[in-house]
C-alpha positions as CSV (number, residue, x, y, z in Angstrom):
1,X,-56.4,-112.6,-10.4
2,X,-59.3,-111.9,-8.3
3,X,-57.6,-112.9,-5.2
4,X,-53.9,-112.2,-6.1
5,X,-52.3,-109.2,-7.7
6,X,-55.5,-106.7,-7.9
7,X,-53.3,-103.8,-7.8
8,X,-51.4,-104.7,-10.9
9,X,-54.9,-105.3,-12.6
10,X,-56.1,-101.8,-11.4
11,X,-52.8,-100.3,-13.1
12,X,-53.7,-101.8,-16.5
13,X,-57.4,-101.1,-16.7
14,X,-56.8,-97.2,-15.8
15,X,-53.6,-96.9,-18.1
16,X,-56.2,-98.5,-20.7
17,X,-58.6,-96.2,-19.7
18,X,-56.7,-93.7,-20.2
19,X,-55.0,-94.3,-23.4
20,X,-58.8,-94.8,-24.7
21,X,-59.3,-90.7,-23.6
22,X,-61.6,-92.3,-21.0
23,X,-61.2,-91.4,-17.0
24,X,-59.6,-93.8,-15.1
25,X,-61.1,-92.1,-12.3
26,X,-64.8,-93.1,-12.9
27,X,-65.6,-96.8,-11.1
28,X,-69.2,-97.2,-13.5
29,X,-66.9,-96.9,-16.8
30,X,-64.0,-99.5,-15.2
31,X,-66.5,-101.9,-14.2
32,X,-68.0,-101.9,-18.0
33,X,-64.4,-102.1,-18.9
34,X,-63.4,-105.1,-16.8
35,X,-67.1,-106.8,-16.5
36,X,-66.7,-106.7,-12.6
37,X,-66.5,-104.2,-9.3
38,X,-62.6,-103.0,-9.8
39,X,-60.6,-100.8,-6.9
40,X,-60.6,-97.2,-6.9
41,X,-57.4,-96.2,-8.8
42,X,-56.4,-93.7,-6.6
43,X,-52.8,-92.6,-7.8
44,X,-52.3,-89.0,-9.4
45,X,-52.3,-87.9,-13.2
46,X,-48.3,-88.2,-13.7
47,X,-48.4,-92.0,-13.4
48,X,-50.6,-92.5,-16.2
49,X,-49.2,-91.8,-19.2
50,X,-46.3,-94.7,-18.3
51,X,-49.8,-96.5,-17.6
52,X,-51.2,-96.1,-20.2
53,X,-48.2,-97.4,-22.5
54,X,-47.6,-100.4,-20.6
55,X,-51.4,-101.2,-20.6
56,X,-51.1,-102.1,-24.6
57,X,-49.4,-105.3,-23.5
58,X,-52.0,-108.5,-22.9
59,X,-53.4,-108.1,-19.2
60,X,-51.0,-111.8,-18.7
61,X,-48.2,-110.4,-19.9
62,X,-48.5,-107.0,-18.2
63,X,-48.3,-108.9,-14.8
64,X,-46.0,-111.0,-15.7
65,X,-43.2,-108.0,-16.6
66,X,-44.6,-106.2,-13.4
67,X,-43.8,-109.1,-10.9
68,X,-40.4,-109.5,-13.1
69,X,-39.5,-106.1,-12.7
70,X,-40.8,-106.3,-8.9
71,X,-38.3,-109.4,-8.4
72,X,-35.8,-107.1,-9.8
73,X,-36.2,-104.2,-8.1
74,X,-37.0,-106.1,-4.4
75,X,-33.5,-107.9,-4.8
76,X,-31.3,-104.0,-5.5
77,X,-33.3,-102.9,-2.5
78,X,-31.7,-105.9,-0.3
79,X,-28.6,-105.0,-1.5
80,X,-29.1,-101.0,-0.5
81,X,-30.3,-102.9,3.0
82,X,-27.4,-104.5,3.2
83,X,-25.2,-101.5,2.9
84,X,-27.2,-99.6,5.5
85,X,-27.2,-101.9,8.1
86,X,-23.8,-103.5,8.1
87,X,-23.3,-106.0,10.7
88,X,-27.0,-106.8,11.2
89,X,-27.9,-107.3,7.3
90,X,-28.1,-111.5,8.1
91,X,-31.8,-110.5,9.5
92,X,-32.8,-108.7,7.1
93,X,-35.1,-110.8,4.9
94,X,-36.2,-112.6,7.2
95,X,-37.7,-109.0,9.3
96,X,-39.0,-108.4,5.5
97,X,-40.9,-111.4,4.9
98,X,-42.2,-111.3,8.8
99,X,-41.6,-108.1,10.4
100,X,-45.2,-105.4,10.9
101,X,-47.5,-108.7,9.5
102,X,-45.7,-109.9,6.5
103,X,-45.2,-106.5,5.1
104,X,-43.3,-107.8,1.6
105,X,-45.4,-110.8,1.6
106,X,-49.0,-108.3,1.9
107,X,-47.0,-106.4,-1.4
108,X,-46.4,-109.5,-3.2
109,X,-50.1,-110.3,-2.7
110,X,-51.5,-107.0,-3.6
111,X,-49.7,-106.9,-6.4
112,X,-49.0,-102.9,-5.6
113,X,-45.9,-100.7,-6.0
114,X,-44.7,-100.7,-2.8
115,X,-41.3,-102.2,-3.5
116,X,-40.5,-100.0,-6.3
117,X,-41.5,-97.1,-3.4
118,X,-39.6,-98.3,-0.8
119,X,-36.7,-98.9,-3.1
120,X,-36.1,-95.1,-4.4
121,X,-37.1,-93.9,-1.0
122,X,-34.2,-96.4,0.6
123,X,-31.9,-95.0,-2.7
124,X,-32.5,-91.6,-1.5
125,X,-32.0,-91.8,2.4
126,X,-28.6,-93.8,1.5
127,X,-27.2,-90.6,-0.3
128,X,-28.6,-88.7,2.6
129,X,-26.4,-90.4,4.7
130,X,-23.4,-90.1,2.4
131,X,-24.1,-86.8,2.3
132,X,-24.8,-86.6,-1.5
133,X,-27.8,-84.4,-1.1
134,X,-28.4,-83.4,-4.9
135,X,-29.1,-87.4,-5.2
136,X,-31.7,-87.5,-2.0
137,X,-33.6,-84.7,-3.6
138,X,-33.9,-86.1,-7.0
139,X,-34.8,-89.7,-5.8
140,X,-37.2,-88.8,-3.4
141,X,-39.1,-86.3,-5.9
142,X,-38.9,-89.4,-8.0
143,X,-40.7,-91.7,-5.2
144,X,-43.0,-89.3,-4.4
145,X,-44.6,-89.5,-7.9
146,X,-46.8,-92.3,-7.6
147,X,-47.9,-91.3,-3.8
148,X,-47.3,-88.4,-3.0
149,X,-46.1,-88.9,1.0
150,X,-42.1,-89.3,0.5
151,X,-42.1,-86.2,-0.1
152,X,-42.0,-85.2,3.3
153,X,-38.6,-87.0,3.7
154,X,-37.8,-83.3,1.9
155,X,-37.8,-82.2,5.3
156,X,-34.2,-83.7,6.2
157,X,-33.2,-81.2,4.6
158,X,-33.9,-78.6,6.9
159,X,-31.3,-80.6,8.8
160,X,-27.7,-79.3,9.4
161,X,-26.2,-77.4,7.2
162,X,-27.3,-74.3,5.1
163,X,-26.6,-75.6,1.6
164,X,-28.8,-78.5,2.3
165,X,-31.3,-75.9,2.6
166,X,-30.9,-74.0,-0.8
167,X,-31.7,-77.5,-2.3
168,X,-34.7,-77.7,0.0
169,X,-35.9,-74.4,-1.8
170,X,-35.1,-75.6,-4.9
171,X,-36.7,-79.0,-4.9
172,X,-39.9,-77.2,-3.0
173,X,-39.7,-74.6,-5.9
174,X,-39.4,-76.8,-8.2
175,X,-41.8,-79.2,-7.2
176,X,-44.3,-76.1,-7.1
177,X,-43.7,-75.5,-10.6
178,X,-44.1,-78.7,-12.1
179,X,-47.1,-79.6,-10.0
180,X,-48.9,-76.3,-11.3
181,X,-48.0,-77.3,-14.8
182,X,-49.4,-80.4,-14.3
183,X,-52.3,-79.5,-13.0
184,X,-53.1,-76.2,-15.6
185,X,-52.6,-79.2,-18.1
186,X,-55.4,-81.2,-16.9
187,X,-57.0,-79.7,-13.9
188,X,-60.2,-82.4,-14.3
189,X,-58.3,-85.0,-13.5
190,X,-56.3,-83.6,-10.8
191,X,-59.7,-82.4,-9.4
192,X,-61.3,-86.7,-9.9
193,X,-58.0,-87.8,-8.0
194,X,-57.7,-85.5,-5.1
195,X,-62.0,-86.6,-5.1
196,X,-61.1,-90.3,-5.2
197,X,-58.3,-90.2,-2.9
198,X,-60.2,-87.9,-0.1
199,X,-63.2,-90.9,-0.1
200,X,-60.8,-93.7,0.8
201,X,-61.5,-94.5,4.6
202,X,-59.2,-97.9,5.0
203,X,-59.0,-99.0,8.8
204,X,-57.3,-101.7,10.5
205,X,-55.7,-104.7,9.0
206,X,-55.2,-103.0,5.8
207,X,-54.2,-99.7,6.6
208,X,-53.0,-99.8,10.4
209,X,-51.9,-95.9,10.3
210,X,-52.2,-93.0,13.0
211,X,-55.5,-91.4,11.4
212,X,-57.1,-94.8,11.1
213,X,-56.9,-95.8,14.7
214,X,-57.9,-92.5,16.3
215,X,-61.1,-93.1,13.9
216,X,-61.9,-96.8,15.4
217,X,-60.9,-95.7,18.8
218,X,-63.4,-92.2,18.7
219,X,-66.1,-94.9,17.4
220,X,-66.1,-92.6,14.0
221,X,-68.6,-95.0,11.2
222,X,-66.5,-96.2,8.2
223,X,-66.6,-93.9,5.3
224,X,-67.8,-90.3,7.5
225,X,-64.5,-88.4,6.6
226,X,-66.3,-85.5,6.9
227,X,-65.9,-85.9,10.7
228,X,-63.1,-84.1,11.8
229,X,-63.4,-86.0,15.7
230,X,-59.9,-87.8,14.7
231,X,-57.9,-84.6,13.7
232,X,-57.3,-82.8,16.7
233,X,-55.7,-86.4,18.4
234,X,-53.8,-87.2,14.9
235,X,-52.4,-83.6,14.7
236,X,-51.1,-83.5,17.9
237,X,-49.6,-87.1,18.2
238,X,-48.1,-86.2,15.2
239,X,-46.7,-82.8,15.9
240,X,-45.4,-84.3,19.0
241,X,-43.7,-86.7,17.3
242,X,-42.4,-84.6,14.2
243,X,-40.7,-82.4,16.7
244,X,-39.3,-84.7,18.9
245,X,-37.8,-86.2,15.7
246,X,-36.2,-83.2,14.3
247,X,-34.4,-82.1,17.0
248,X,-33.0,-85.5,17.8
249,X,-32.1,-86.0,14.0
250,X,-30.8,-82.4,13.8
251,X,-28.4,-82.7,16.2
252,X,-27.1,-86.6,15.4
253,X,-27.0,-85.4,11.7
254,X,-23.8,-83.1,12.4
255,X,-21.7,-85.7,14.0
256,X,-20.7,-88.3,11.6
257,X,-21.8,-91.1,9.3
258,X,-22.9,-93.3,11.5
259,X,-25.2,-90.8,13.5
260,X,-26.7,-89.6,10.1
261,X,-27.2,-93.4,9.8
262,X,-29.0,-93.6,13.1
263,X,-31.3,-90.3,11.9
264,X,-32.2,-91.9,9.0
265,X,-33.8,-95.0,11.0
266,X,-35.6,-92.4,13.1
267,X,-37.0,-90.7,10.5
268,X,-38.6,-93.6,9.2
269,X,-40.2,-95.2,12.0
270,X,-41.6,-91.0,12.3
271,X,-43.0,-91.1,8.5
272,X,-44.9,-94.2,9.3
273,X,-46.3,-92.6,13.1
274,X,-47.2,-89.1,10.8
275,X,-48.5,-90.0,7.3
276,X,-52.5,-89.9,7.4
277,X,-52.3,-93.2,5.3
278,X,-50.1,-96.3,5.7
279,X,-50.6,-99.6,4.4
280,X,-49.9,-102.8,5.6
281,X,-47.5,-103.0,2.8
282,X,-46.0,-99.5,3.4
283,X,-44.3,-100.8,6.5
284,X,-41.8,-102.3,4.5
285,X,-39.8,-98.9,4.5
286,X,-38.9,-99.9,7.9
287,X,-37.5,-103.0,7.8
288,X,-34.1,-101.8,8.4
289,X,-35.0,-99.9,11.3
290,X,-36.1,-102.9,13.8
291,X,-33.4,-104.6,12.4
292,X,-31.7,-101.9,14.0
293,X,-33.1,-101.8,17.0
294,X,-33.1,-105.2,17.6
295,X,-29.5,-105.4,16.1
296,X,-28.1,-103.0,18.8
297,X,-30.1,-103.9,21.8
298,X,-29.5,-107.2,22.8
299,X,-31.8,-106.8,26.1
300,X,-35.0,-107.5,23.4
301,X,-33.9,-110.8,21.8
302,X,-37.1,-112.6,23.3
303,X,-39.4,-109.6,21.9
304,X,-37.4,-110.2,18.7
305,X,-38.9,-113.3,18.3
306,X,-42.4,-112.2,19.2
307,X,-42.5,-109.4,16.2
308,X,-42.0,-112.1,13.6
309,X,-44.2,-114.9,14.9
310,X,-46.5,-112.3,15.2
311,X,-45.5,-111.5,11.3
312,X,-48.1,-114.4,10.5
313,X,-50.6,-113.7,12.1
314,X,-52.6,-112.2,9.2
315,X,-52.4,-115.4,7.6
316,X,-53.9,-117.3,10.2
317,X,-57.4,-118.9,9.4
318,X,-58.8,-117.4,12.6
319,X,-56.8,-113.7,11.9
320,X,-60.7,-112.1,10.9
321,X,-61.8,-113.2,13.9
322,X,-59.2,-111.4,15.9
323,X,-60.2,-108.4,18.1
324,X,-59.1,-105.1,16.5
325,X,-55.9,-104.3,18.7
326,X,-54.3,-107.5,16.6
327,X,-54.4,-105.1,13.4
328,X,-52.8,-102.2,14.8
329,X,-49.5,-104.5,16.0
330,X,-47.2,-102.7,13.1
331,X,-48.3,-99.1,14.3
332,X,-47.8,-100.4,17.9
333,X,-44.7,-102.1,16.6
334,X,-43.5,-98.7,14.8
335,X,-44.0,-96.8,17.8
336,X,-41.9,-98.6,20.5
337,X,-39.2,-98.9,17.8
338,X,-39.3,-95.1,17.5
339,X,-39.4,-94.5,21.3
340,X,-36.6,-97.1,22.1
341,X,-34.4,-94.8,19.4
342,X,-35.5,-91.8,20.9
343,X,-34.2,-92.8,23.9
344,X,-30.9,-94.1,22.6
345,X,-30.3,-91.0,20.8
346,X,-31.4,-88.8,24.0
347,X,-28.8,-90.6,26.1
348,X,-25.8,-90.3,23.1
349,X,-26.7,-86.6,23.6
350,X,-25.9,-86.6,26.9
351,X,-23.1,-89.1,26.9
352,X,-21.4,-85.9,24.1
353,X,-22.0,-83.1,26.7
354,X,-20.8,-85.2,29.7
C-alpha cells in the first residue's frame, strides 16, 4: 500500500496507537510500529477514539471496509449533486473524475477522507438552500470534526435573516463548549496536534491553496513557517475575497431558492480561495460549482474542454517535470470560476434595481 491508499494506512496505525495508550502524534514511535517512515497524522483528538475501534480489524480488512464505505458514501454524494444542479447533473462525474487535476481520482489514490468531507459538507449546504438551517448547523459541525475548516461555512449564517443568527450563536457557543471540554480532557494531545499540524508546509501539486503559492511566489524555503513574508499577501487576498463574497451572497440569499442556490456555489469556490490549506483532493467540494458555471455560460464551452484535459495532467509521465504554474491550475481554475460568478451575481443585482 506504499504507493496506494497511505492515508487509510495512517488512520489505522494512529487509531492502533492510540488504543495501545501510545501517541499517535509521535513519528519515532509509528515508524517502530509500522517498520517504515509513515505520514504525519495530522487530524485532531475527536477522531481517534472511532480510530482507534476500527484499528482492531486486520490492516486488509480495515481498507477494504474503508474503500466500501468510500464507494458508498461517493455514490449519496452524486445523488445530493444531482439535486443541486438540476439540468446540468449529466456533467457531473465526469467534472469529478477530471475537473482541478483529477480531484476524486487524487482521493481515491490517497486513500484520505475527503469524500466522506465533501459529502456532509454538500448535506449541509443543500439544507442551507432549503432553508432547513438547524440541519446546516448540525452537518457542518459534524464535517468539521476531522478537519477543522468547514466550519467556516458557519459564517452563512450571518446571512439574511435574524434567527439564522441565534443558531450561529448557538453552534459557535456550542462548539466553544465542547472544544474546551475536549481539550481540558486531554490538553497533551491537543497541544502534539495543533504542533504537528503548524509544521506541515505542503506546496504545489499536492496542496495548490492561497498560502502555498504566495510562499513559492515570495521565494519562502520549504518548511520556514516561521516566516510570516506570505501573510500579509494571503490576508488580504483573502479579506478581499471574503467580503466580496458576503455581500454578494447576502443579498442573493433573500430572494429565492434558486439565488440561495447560486450563493452556495459562491461560497465554495470562496472557501477554497480562503482556507490556509487545500489539497488537491479538497477541490472536490467544487465540482458542482464549474459545473455551474460552465452549465450556464455557454460562451466557455471550448474552455470547458480545456479544464478536463487539463484534469490529466497529473498523471502524465512528464507532469514532475512541469514548471510550477502547471500545479496551481485548480487555484487558478477556482478563482476565475469565482470571478465569472461574481460577475453574474453583480449584474442580477443590477438587472433587480433596474
Amino acid at each position: 500500500m506504499d504507493l496506494f491508499q497511505w492515508d487509510t494506512e495512517a488512520y489505522f496505525w494512529a487509531g492502533r496507537a492510540w488504543m495501545n495508550g501510545a501517541d499517535p502524534y509521535d513519528p519515532m514511535l509509528l515508524t517502530k510500529m509500522t517498520g517504515k517512515l509513515p505520514l504525519p497524522f495530522v487530524y485532531p483528538p475527536t477522531v481517534l477514539p472511532f480510530l482507534g475501534i476500527l484499528s482492531l480489524l486486520p490492516l486488509p480488512l480495515f481498507h477494504l471496509i474503508f474503500l466500501a464505505a468510500k464507494v458508498g458514501a461517493l455514490i449519496l454524494l452524486i445523488r445530493c449533486w444531482r439535486r443541486i444542479a438540476g439540468e446540468h447533473a449529466g456533467s457531473l462525474v465526469w467534472f469529478a473524475m477530471l475537473g482541478f487535476h483529477g480531484a476524486l481520482f487524487s482521493d481515491l489514490g490517497a486513500g484520505n477522507i475527503a469524500v466522506f468531507e465533501v459529502l456532509l459538507a454538500w448535506l449541509a449546504l443543500e439544507a442551507w438552500i432549503e432553508g432547513r438551517t438547524e440541519r446546516f448547523a448540525a452537518l457542518i459541525v459534524l464535517a468539521g470534526q476531522p478537519k477543522l475548516a468547514p466550519f467556516a461555512f458557519l459564517a452563512m449564517l450571518t446571512w439574511r435573516s435574524p434567527r439564522h443568527r441565534r443558531i450561529l450563536a448557538g453552534s459557535i457557543a456550542g462548539l466553544a463548549v465542547m472544544m474546551g471540554v475536549l481539550i481540558a480532557i486531554s490538553p497533551d494531545a491537543w497541544s502534539r496536534f495543533l504542533s504537528v499540524a503548524a509544521a506541515i508546509d505542503e506546496r504545489g501539486r499536492n496542496n495548490p491553496c492561497q498560502m502555498a503559492l504566495w510562499r513559492d511566489l515570495m521565494g519562502i524555503a520549504t518548511g520556514s513557517i516561521a516566516s510570516g513574508k506570505a501573510l500579509v499577501p494571503y490576508l488580504l487576498v483573502s479579506l478581499a475575497v471574503g467580503l466580496a463574497t458576503w455581500t454578494v451572497g447576502y443579498r442573493s440569499s433573500g430572494r429565492g431558492t434558486e439565488d440561495r442556490r447560486r450563493a452556495v456555489f459562491l461560497a465554495v469556490l470562496a472557501y477554497a480561495l480562503i482556507v490556509p490549506r487545500f489539497k488537491d483532493y479538497s477541490y472536490l467540494l467544487l465540482t458542482p460549482a464549474a459545473v455551474e458555471v460552465f452549465g450556464t455560460m455557454p460562451a466557455y464551452k471550448i474552455v470547458k474542454y480545456i479544464f478536463l484535459v487539463s484534469g490529466l495532467m497529473p498523471f502524465m509521465p512528464f507532469s514532475e517535470h512541469l514548471p510550477l504554474v502547471f500545479a496551481y491550475l485548480p487555484l487558478a481554475w477556482t478563482a476565475w470560476f469565482w470571478w465569472l460568478l461574481i460577475r453574474r451575481e453583480a449584474a442580477a443585482d443590477r438587472s433587480a434595481v433596474v
